[in-house]
C-alpha positions as CSV (number, residue, x, y, z in Angstrom):
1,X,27.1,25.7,76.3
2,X,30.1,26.1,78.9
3,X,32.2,23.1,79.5
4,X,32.2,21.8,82.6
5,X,35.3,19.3,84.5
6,X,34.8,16.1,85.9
7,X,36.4,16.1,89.6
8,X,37.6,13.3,90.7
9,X,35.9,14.0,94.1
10,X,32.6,13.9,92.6
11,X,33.1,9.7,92.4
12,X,36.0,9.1,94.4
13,X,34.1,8.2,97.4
14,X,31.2,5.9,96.1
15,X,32.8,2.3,96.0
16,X,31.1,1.1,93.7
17,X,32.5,0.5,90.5
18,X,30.2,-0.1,87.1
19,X,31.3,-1.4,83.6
20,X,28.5,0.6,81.8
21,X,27.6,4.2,81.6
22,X,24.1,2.4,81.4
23,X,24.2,1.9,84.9
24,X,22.0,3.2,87.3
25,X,19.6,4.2,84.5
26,X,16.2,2.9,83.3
27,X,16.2,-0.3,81.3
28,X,16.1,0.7,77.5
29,X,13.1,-1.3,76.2
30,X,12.6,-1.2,72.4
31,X,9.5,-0.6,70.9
32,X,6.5,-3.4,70.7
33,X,5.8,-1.6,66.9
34,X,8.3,-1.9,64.3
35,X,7.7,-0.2,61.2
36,X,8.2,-1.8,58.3
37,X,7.0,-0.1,54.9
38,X,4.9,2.8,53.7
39,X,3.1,3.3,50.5
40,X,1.0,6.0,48.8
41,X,-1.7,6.1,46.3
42,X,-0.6,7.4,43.1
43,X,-3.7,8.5,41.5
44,X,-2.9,5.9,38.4
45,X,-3.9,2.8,40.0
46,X,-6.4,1.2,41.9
47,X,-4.4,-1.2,43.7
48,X,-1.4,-0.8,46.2
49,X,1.1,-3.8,47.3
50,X,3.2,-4.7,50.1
51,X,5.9,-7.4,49.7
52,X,8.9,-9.2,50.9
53,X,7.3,-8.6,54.6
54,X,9.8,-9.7,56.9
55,X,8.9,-12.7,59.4
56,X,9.6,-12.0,63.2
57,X,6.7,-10.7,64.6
58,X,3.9,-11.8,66.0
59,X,1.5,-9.6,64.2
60,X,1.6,-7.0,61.5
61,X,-0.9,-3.5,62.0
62,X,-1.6,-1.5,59.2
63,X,-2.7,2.1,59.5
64,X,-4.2,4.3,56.9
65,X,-6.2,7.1,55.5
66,X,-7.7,6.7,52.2
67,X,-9.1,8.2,49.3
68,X,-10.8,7.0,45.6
69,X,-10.6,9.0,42.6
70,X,-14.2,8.9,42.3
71,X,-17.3,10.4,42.9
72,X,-19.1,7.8,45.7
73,X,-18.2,5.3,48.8
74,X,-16.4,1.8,48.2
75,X,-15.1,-0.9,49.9
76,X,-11.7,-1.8,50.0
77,X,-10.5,-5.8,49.2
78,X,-7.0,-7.8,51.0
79,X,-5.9,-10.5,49.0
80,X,-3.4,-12.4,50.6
81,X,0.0,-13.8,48.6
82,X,-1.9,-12.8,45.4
83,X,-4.8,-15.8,46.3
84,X,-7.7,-14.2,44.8
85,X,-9.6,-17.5,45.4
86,X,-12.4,-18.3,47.5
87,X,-11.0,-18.9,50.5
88,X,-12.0,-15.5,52.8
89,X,-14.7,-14.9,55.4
90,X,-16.0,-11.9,56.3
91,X,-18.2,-10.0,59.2
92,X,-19.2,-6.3,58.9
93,X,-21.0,-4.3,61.9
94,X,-21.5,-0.5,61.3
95,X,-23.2,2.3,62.5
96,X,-24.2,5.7,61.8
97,X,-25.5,7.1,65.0
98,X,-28.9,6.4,64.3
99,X,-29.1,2.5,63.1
100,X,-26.7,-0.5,63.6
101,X,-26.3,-3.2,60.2
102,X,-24.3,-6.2,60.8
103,X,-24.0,-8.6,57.5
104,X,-21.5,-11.8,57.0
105,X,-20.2,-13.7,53.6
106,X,-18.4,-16.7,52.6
107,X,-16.6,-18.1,50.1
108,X,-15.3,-14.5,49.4
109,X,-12.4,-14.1,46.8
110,X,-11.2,-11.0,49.3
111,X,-11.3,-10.0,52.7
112,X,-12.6,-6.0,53.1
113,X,-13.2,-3.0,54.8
114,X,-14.4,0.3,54.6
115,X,-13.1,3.1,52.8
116,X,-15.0,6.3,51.7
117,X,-13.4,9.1,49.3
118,X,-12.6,12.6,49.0
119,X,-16.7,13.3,48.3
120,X,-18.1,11.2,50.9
121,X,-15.9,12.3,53.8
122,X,-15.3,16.3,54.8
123,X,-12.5,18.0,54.8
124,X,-12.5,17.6,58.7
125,X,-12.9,13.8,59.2
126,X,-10.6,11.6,56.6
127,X,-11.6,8.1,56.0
128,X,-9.0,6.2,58.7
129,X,-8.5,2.5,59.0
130,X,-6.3,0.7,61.6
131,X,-6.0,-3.2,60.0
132,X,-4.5,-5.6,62.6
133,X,-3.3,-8.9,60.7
134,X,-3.0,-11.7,63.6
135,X,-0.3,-14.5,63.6
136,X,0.8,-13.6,59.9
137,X,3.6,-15.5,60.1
138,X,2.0,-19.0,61.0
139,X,2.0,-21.9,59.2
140,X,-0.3,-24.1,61.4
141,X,-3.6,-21.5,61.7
142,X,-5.9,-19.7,59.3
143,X,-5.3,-16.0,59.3
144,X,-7.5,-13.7,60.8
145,X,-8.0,-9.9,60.5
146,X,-9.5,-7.4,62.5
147,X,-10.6,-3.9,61.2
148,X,-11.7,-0.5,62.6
149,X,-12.2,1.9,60.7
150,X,-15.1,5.1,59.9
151,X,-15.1,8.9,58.8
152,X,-16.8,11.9,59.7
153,X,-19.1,14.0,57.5
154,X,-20.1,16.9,59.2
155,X,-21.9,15.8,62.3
156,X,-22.9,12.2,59.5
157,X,-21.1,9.7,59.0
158,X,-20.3,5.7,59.9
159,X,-18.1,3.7,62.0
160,X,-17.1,0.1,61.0
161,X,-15.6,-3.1,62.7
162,X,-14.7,-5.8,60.5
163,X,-13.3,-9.2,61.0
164,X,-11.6,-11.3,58.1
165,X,-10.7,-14.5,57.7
166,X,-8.1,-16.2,54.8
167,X,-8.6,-19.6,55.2
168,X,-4.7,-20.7,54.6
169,X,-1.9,-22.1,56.8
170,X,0.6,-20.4,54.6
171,X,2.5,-17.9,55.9
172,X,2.0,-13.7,54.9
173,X,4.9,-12.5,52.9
174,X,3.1,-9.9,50.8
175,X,-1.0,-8.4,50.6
176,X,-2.7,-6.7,48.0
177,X,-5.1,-3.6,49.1
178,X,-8.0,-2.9,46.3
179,X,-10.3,-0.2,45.1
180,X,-13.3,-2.4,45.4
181,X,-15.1,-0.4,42.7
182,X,-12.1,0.2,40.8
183,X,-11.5,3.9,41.2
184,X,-7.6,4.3,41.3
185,X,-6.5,5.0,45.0
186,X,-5.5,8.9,45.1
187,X,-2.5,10.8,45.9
188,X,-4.1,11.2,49.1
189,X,-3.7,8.1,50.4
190,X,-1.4,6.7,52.9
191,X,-0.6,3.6,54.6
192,X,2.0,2.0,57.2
193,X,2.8,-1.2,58.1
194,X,3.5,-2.1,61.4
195,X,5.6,-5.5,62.6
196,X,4.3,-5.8,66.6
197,X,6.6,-8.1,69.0
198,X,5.9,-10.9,70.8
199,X,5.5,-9.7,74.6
């Protein structure tokens, strides 16, 4: 690319004067998502862990695809801060294109959602799941998740929304994502965390 010189003409006769080559130019606004970890099923396990999450944002948003190592559909369990006690809630609505089930526990040692492997999903439509986990970082408030996930199975298939609840004021430093059946989470899978801002 040829080198071109700066004349002094060019800016000699605008008066005014800026300390920033910033100026003049859009505001640089940084990103409301943060990313903060991945992880990726290694085929041995049925369990995958995020820790030491940072505090600083408002929410955290995980995002996955996910597969079992087995041969059927499963759920998959959050424990919070390693409480497997009963202190979750959950609400499940789904549909299939044909029929709509909505069910609802308590006392629950886990919050879930859906997950479906390798031979209940096509090739075309991997099992996704977008986790929002609100006001992680409070220690006044219960915590409360919000799910969406589903797959695609050749023209079949199901799509989910979820709500959670973990019935602690403690703050989220670390979550626990289980096979619910416990098939070991395949090489297949992946997941991101998300930190999102306070507007």
């Amino acid at each position: 690319m040829a080198v071109r010189s700066i004349k002094r003409s060019l800016y000699s006769s605008n008066p005014q004067k800026y300390q920033s080559f910033l100026a003049g130019n859009d505001a640089y606004v940084p990103p409301s998502f943060e990313s903060i970890a991945t992880a990726t099923g290694t085929g041995s396990s049925n369990t995958i862990t995020f820790s030491s999450i940072p505090s600083g944002f408002k929410h955290l948003q995980l995002r996955g695809y996910t597969y079992g190592s087995g041969g059927g559909a499963s759920n998959a369990r959050i424990t919070f801060n390693s409480d497997s006690s009963s202190n979750y809630a959950i609400h499940q609505l789904y549909g299939d294109g044909s029929s709509v089930t909505a069910t609802g526990y308590s006392s629950q040692a886990f919050a879930h959602y859906s997950v479906y492997n390798s031979s209940a999903g096509s090739a075309n439509g991997i099992p996704v799941t977008i986790v929002d986990i609100l006001d992680y970082g409070s220690t006044s408030k219960y915590k409360t998740i919000r799910v969406l996930s589903g797959y695609d199975n050749n023209g079949s298939g199901r799509i989910y929304v979820y709500s959670g609840l973990w019935m602690s004021t403690n703050a989220i430093t670390s979550f626990d994502l289980k096979n619910a059946d416990g098939e070991n989470w395949s090489t297949d899978t992946r997941y991101a965390l998300y930190g999102i801002k306070e507007a």
